[in-house]
N, C-alpha and C positions, 0 to 999 in steps of 0.2 A: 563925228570927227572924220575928215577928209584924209586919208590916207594916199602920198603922193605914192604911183604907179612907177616901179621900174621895169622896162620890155627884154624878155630876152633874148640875147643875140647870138649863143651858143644851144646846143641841145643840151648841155648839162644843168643851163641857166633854165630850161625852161621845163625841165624834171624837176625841179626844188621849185618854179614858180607855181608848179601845178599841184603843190602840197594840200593834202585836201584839211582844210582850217575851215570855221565860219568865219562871214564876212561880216564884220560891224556897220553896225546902221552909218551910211554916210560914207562907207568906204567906195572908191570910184573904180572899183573892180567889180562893182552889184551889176547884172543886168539883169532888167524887166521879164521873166521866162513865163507870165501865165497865161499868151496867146500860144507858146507852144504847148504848152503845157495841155490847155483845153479848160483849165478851173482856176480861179481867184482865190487863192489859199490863202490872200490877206482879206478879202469881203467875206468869205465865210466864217472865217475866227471871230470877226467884227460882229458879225450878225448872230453871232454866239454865246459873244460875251458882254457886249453893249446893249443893254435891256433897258424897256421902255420902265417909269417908272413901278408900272401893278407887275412886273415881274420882276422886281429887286432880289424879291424874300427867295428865291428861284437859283440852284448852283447849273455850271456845267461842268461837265467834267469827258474831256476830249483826249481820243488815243489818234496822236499823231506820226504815220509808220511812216517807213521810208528805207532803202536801202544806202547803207554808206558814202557818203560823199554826193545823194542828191540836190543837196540844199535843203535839209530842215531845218538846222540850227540859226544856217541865216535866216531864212522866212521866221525861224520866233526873234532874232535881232528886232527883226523890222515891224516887228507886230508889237512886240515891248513896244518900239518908241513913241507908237501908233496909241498906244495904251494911258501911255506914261502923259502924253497930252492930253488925253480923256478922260486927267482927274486921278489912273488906277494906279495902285501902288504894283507894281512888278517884283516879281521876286525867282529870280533865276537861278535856278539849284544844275550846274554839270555834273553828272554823276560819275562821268570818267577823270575828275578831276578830284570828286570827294571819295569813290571807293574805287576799289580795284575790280573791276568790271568784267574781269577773267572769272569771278566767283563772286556771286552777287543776291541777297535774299532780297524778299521782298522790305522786312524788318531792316535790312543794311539802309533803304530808298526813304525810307520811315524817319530813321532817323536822320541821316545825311541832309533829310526836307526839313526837319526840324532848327539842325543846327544853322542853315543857312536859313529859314525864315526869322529865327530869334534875331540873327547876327543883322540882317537888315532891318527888320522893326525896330531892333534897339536902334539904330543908328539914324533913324529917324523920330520916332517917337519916346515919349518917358512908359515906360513901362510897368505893372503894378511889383512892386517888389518882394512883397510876400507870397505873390504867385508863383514869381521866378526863381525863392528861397525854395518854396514846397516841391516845385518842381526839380529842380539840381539835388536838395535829399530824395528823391524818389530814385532818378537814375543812377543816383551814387549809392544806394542801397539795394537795387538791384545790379548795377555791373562791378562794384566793389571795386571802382576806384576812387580815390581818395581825393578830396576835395584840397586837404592841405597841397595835397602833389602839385595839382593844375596851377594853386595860386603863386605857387614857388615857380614855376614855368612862366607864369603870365608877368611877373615881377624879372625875371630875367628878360625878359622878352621885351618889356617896357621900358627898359633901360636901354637896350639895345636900338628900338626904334622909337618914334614918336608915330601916333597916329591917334584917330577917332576912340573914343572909349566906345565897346559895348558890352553890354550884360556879360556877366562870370559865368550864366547858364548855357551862353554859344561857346566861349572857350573850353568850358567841362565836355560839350558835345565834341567838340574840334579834337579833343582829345581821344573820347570814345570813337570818333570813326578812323581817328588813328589808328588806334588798334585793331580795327577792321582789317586794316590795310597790312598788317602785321601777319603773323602763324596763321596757318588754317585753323591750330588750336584755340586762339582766341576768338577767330570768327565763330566757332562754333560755339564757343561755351556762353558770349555776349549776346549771341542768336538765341539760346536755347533760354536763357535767363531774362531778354524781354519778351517772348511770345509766350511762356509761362506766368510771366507776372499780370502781362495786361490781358493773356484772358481771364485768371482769377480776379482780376479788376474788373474787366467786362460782365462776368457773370455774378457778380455783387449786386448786378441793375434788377435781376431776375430772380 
């Protein structure tokens, strides 16, 4: 989507133009940086993630660093779109949007990944339902909250707006990284209660 450019003609106008945001794929504020740059930070994604077909079975798994306000976020805009025509389903988790990123576990990213991949696979695809039941009792039996709560929230909340249905298991999540975002107390106790649960899950394998 083409996002019309305003110029600014004051220095206060051009302190708030230089707000450091990503730029949406299409927006006419992108420019082309990887001859300064020296590397193709969209051919290397590509050639990372688009595999021939004898390397399907094959993951990757990519740490993309960067100092604040370089343009990483837009370089993954632009690589989604890149993606999203080559067939891939996308699924863009912002963490500074789902946790409070002042205090942050690894288990906080875990989940936050979670509730936002349910929330788009529901919303694309039908999903099996009794995986999605087993799963919302597992996390409400370990974070101990209350599944009637959420549904009383999501029923308010349905009234209030209209939009796309997805799974009760990304709103139970939406709820829990709430509380993330809540008391340092909750963070800890929600922490300390799924890192104990899934490694005694984990070590049931063995």
């Amino acid at each position: 989507m083409t996002q019309a450019v305003k110029r600014a003609t004051t220095i206060r106008e051009a302190q708030w133009a230089c707000e450091l945001v990503p730029l949406p794929s299409g927006d006419d504020r992108w420019v082309d940086l990887k001859q300064i740059r020296g590397t193709d930070v969209q051919n290397r994604f590509e050639r990372l993630l688009i595999k021939p077909e004898s390397a399907r079975d094959t993951f990757s798994h990519i740490t993309f660093a960067g100092h604040r306000g370089c343009g990483k976020s837009t370089e993954l805009y632009q690589l989604s779109e890149t993606l999203k025509d080559g067939k891939f389903l996308v699924v863009y988790c912002q963490a500074n949007e789902e946790l409070d990123i002042s205090d942050i576990d690894f288990s906080d990213l875990l989940l936050a990944g979670c509730k936002v991949l349910v929330e788009q696979l529901g919303s694309t695809f039908k999903l099996n339902e009794d995986l999605l039941q087993r799963l919302t009792d597992w996390f409400s039996e370990i974070t101990k909250v209350e599944t009637e709560t959420v549904k009383k929230e999501i029923e308010l909340k349905t009234e209030a707006e209209a939009g796309a249905k997805i799974p009760f298991l990304a709103s139970f999540l939406a709820k829990v990284t709430a509380l993330l975002k809540g008391t340092r107390e909750n963070r800890r106790e929600i922490r300390e209660k799924l890192t104990i649960s899934s490694a005694r899950r984990y070590f049931q394998y063995f």
